[in-house]
N, C-alpha and C positions, 0 to 999 in steps of 0.2 A: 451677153452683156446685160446688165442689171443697171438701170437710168433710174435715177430716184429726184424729186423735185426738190431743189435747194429753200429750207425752210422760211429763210430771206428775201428771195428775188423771182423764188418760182421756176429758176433756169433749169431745164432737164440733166443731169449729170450724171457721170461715170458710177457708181455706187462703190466697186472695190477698187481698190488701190488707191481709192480716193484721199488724200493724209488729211483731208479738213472736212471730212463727210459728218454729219449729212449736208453740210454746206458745200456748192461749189466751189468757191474759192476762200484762202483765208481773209480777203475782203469781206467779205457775206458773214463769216467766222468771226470776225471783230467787230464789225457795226453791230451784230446779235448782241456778243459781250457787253458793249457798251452800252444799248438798249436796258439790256440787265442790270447795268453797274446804275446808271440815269433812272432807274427804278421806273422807267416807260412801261415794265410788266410788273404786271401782281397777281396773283392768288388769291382768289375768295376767300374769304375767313370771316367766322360768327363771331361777333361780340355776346360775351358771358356776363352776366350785373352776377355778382357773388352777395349773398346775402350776410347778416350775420351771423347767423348760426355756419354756412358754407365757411365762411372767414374762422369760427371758432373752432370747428370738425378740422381743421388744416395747421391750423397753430398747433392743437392736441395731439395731431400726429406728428408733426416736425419738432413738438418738444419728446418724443418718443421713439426721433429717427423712423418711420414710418414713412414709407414712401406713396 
């Protein structure tokens, strides 16, 4: 039997057959959700300053369908 920690609560749980893994319950499974949806998590992300020229190289290819 395979016990994996439920990413919410911690609780040790079943791993297969599990229908709300890796959460123990679909309680654990919803609060996460919600967590998500409440934007409680986020992702590192870099702020870019685009210059002018960066700005004019980007126009020149989207008026040329360039991707």
């Amino acid at each position: 039997m395979l016990l994996a920690k439920c990413p919410h609560c911690g609780t040790k749980t079943e791993f297969e057959g599990n229908e709300f893994r890796p959460f123990c319950s679909e309680r654990c499974k919803l609060l996460d959700f919600g967590a998500w949806a409440d934007e409680e998590y986020a992702l590192p992300a870099e702020t870019v300053e685009l210059t002018e020229e960066d700005m004019a190289v980007l126009e020149h290819s989207a008026e040329r369908g360039e991707r």
